[in-house]
Backbone atoms as SQL, in Angstrom:
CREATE TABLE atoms (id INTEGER PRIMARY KEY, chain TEXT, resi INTEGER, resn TEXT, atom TEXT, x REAL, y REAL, z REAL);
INSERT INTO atoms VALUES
  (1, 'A', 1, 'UNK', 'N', 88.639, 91.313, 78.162),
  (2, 'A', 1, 'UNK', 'CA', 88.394, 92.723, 78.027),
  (3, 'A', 1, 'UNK', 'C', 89.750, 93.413, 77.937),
  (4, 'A', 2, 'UNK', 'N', 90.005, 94.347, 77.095),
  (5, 'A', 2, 'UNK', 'CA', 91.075, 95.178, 77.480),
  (6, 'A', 2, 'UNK', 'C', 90.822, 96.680, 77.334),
  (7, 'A', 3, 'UNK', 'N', 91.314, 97.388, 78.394),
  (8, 'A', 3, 'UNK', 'CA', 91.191, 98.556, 78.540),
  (9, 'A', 3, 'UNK', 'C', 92.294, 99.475, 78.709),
  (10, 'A', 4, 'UNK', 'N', 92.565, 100.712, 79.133),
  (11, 'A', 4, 'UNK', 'CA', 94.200, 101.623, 79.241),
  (12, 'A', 4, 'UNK', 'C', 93.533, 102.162, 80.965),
  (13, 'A', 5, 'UNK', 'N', 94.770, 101.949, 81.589),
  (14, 'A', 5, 'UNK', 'CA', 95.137, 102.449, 82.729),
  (15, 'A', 5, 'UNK', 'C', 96.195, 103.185, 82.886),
  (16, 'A', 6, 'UNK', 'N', 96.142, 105.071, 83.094),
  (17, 'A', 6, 'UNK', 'CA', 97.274, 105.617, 82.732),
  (18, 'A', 6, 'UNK', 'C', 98.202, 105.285, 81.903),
  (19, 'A', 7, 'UNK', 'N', 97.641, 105.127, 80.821),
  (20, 'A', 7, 'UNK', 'CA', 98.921, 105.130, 79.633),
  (21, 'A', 7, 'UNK', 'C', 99.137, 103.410, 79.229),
  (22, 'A', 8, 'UNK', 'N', 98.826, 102.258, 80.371),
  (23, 'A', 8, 'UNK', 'CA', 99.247, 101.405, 80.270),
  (24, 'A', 8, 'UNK', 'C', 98.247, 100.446, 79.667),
  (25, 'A', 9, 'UNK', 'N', 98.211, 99.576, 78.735),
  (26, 'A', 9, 'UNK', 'CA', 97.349, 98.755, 78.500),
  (27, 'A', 9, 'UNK', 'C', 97.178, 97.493, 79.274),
  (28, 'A', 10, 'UNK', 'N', 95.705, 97.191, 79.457),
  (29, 'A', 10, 'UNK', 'CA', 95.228, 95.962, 80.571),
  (30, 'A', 10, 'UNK', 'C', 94.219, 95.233, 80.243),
  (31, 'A', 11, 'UNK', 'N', 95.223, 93.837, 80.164),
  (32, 'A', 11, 'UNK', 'CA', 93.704, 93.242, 79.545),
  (33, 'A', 11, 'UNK', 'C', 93.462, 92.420, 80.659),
  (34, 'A', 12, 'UNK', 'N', 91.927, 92.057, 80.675),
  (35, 'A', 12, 'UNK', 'CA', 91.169, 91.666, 82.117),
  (36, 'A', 12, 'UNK', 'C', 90.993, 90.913, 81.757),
  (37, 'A', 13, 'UNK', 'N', 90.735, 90.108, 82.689),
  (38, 'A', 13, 'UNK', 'CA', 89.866, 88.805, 82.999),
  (39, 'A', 13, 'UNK', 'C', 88.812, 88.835, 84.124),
  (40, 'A', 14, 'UNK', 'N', 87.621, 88.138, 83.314),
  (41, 'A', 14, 'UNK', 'CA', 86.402, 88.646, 84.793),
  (42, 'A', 14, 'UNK', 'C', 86.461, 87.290, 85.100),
  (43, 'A', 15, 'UNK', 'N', 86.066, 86.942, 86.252),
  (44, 'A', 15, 'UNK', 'CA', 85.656, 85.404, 86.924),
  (45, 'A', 15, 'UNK', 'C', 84.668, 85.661, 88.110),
  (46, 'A', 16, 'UNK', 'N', 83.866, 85.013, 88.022),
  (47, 'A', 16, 'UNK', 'CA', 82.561, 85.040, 88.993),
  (48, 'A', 16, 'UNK', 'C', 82.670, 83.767, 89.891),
  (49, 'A', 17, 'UNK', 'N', 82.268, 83.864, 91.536),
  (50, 'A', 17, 'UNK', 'CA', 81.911, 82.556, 92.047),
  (51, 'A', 17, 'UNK', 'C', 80.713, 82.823, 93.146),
  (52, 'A', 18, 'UNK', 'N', 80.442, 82.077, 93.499),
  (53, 'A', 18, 'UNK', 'CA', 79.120, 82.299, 94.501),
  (54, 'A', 18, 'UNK', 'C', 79.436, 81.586, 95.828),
  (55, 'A', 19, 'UNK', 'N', 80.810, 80.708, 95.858),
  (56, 'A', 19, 'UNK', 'CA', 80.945, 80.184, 96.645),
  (57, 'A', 19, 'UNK', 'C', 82.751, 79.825, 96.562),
  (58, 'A', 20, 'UNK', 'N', 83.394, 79.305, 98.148),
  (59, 'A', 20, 'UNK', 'CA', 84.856, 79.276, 97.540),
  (60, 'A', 20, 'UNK', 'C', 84.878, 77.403, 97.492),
  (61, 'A', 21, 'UNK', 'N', 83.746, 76.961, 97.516),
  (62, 'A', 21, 'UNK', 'CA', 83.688, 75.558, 96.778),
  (63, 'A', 21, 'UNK', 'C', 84.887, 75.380, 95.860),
  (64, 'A', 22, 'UNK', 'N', 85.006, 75.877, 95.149),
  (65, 'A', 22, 'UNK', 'CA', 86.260, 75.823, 93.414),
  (66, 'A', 22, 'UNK', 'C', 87.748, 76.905, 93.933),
  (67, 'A', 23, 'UNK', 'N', 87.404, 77.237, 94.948),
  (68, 'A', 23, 'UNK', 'CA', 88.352, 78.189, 95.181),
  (69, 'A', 23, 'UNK', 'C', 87.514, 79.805, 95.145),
  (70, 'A', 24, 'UNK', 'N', 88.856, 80.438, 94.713),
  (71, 'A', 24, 'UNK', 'CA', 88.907, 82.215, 94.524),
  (72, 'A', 24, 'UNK', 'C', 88.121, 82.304, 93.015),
  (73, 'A', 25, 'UNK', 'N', 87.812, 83.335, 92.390),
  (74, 'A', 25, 'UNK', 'CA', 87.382, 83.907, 91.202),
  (75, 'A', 25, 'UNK', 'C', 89.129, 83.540, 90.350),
  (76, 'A', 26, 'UNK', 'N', 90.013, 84.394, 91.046),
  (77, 'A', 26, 'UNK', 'CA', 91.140, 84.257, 90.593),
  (78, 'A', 26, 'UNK', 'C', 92.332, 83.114, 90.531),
  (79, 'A', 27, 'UNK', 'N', 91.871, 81.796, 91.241),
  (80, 'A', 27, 'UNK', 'CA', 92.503, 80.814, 91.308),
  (81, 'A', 27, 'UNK', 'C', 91.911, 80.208, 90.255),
  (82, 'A', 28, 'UNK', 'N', 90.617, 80.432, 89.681),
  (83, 'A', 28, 'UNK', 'CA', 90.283, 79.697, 88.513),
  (84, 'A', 28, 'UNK', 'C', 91.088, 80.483, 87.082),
  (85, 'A', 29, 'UNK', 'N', 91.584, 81.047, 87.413),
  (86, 'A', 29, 'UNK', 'CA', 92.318, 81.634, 86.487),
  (87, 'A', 29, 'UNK', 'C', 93.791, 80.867, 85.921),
  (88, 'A', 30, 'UNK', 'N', 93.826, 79.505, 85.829),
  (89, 'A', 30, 'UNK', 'CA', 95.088, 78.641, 86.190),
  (90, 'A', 30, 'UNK', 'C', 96.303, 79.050, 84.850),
  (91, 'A', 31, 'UNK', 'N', 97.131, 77.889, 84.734),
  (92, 'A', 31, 'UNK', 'CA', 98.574, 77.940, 83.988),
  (93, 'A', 31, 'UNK', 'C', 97.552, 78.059, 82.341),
  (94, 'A', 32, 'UNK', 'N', 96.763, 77.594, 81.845),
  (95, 'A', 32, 'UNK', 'CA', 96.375, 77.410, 80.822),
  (96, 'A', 32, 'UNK', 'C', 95.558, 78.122, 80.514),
  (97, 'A', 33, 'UNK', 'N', 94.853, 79.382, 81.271),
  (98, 'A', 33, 'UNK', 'CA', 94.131, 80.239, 80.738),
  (99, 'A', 33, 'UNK', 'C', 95.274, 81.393, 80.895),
  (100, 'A', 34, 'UNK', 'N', 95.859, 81.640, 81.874),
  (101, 'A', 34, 'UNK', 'CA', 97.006, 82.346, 81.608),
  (102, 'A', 34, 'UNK', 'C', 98.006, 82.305, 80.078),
  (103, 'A', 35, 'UNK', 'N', 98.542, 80.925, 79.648),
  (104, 'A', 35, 'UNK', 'CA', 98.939, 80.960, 78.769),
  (105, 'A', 35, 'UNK', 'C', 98.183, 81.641, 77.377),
  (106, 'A', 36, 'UNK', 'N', 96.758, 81.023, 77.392),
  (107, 'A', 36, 'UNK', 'CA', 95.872, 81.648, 76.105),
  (108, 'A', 36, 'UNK', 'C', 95.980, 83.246, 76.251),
  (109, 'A', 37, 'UNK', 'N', 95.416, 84.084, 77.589),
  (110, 'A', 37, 'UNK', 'CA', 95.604, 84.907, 77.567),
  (111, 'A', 37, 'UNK', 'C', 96.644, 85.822, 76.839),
  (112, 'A', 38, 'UNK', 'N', 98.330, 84.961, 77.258),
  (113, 'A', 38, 'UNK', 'CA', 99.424, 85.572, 77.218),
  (114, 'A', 38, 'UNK', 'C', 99.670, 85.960, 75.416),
  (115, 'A', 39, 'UNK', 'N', 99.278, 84.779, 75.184),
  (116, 'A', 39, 'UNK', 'CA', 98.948, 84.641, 73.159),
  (117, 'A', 39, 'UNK', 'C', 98.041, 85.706, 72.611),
  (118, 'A', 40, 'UNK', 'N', 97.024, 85.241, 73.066),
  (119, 'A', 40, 'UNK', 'CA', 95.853, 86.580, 72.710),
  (120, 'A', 40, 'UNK', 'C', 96.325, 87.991, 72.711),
  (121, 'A', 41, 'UNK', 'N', 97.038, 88.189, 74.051),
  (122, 'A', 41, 'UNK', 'CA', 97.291, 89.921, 74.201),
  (123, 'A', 41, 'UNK', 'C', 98.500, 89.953, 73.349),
  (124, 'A', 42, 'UNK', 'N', 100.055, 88.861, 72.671),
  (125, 'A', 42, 'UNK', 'CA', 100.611, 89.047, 72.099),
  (126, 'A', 42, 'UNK', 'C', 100.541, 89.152, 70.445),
  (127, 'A', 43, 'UNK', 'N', 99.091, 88.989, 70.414),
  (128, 'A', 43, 'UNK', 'CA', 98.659, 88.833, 68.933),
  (129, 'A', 43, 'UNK', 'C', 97.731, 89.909, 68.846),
  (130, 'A', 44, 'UNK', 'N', 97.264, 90.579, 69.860),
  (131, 'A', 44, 'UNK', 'CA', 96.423, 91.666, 70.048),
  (132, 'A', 44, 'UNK', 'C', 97.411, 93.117, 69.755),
  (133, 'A', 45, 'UNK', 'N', 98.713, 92.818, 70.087),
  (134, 'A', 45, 'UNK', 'CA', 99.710, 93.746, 70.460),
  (135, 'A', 45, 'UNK', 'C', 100.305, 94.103, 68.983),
  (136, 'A', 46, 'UNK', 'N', 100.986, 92.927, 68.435),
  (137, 'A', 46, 'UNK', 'CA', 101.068, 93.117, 67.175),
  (138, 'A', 46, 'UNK', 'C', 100.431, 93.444, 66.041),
  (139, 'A', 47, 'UNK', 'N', 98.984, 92.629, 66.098),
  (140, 'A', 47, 'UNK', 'CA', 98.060, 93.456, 65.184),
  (141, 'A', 47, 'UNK', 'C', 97.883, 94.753, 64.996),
  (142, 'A', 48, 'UNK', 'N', 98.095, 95.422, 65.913),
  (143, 'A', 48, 'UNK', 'CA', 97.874, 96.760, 65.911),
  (144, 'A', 48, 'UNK', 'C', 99.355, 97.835, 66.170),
  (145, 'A', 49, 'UNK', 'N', 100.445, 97.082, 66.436),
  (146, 'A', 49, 'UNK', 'CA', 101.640, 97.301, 65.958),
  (147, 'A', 49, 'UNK', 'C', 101.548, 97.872, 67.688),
  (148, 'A', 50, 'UNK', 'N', 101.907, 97.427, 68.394),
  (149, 'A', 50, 'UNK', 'CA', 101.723, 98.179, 69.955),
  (150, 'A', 50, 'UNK', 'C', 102.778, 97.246, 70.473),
  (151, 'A', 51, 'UNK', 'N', 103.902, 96.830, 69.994),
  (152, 'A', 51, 'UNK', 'CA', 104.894, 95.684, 70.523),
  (153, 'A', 51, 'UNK', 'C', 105.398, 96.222, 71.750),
  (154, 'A', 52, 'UNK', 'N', 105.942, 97.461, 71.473),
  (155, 'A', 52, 'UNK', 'CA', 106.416, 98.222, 72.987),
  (156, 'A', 52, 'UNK', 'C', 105.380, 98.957, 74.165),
  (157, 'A', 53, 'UNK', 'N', 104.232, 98.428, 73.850),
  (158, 'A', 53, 'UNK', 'CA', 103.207, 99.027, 74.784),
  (159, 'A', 53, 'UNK', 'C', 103.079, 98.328, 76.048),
  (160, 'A', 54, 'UNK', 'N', 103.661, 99.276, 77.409),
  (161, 'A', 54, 'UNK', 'CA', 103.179, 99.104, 78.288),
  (162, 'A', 54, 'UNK', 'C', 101.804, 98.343, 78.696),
  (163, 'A', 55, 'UNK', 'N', 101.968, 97.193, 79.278),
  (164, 'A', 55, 'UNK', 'CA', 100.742, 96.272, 79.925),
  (165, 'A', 55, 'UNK', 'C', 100.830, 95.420, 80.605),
  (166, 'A', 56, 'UNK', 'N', 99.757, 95.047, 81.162),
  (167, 'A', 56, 'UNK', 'CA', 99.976, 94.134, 82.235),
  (168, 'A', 56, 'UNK', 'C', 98.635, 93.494, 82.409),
  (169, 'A', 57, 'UNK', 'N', 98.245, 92.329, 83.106),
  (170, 'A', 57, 'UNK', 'CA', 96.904, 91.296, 83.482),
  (171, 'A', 57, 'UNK', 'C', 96.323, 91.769, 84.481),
  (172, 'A', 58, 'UNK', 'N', 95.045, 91.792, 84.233),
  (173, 'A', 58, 'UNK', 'CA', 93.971, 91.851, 85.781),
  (174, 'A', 58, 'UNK', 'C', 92.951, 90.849, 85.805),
  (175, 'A', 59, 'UNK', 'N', 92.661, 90.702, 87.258),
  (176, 'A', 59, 'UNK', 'CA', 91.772, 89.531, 87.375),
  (177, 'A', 59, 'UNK', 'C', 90.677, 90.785, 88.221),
  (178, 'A', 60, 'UNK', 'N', 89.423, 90.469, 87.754),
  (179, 'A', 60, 'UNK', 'CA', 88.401, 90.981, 88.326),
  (180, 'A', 60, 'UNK', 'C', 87.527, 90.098, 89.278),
  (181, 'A', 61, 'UNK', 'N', 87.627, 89.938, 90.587),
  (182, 'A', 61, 'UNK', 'CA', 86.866, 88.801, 91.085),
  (183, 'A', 61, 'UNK', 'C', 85.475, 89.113, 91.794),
  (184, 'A', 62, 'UNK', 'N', 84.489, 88.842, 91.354),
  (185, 'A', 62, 'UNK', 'CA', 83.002, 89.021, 91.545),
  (186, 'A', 62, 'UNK', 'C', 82.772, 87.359, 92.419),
  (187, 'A', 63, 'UNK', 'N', 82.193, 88.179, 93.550),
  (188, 'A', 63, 'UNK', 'CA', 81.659, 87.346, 94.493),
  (189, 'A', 63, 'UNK', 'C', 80.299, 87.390, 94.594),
  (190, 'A', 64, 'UNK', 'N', 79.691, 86.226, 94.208),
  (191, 'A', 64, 'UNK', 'CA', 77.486, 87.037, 94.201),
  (192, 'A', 64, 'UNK', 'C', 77.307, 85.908, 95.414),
  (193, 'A', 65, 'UNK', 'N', 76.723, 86.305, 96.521),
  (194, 'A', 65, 'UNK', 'CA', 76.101, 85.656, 97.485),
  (195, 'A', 65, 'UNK', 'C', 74.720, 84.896, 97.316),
  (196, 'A', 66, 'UNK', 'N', 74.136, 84.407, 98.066),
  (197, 'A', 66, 'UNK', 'CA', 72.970, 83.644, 97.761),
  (198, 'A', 66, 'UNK', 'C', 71.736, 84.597, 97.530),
  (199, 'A', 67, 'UNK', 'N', 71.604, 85.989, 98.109),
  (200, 'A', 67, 'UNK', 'CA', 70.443, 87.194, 97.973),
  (201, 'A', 67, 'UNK', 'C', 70.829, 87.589, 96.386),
  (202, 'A', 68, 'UNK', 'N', 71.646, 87.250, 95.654),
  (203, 'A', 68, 'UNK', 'CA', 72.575, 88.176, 94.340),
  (204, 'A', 68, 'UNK', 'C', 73.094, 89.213, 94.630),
  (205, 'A', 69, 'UNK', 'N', 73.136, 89.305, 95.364),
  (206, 'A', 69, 'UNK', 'CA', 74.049, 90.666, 96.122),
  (207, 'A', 69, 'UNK', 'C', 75.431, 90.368, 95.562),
  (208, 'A', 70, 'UNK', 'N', 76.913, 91.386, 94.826),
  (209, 'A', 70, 'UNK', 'CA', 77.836, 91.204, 94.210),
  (210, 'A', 70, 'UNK', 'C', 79.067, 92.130, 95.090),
  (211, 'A', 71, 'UNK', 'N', 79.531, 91.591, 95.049),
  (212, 'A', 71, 'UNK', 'CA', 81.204, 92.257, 95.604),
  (213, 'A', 71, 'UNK', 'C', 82.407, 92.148, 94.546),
  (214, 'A', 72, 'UNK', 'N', 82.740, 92.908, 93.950),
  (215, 'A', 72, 'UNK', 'CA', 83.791, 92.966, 93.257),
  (216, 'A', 72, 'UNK', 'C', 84.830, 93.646, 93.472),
  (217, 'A', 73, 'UNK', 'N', 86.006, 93.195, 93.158),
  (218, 'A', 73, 'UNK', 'CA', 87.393, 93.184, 93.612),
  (219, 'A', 73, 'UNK', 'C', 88.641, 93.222, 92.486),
  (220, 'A', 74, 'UNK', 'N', 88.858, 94.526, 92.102),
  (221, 'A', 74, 'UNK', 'CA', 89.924, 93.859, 91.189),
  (222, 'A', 74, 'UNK', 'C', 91.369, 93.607, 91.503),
  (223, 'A', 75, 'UNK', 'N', 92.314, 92.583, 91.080),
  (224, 'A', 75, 'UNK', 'CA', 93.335, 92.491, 91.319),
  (225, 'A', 75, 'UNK', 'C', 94.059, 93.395, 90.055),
  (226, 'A', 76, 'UNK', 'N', 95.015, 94.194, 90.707),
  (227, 'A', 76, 'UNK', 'CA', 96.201, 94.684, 89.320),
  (228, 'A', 76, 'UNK', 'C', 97.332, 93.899, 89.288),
  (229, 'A', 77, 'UNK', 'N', 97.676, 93.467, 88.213),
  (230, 'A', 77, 'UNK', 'CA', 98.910, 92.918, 87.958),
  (231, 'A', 77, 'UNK', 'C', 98.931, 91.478, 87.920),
  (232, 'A', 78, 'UNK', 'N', 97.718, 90.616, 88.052),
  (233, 'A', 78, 'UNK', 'CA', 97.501, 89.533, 88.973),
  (234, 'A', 78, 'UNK', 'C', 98.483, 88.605, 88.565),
  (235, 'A', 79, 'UNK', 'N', 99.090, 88.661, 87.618),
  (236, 'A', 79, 'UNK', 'CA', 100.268, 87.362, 86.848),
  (237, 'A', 79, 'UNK', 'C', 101.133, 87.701, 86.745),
  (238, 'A', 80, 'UNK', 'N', 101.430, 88.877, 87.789),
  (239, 'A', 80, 'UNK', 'CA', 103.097, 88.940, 88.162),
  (240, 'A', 80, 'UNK', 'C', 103.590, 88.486, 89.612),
  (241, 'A', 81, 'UNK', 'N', 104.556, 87.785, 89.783),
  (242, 'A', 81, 'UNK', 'CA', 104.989, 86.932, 90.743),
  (243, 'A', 81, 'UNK', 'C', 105.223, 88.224, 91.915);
């Protein structure tokens, strides 16, 4: 998904878990979906000529319990150290 946050462009990532069996929503987010990501938004950027546009990654982490009941959480920035 990408969307603008004050001025800044953000492209998301949603991840769902029901359990921390696999981990976090956002630990499934590893080195290799990060990388695709990083391609995608740099080919997203240029297509549309936005090279100097402010942006940055979010991880959206949706937690659904066993009732489906949902908790969501977003992280800003999530792939900066």
């Amino acid at each position: 998904m990408v969307a603008e946050d004050a001025g800044e462009l953000v492209f998301v990532e949603v991840k769902a878990r029901a359990s921390r069996g696999f981990g976090t929503p956002a630990e499934g987010v590893g080195w290799r979906k990060r990388w695709t990501l990083g391609r995608l938004a740099a080919a997203y950027l240029a297509r549309r000529r936005l090279v100097e546009q402010a942006c940055r990654f979010d991880v959206v982490e949706v937690w659904v319990d066993a009732s489906g009941a949902q908790r969501v959480e977003v992280l800003k920035d999530a792939f900066h150290p």
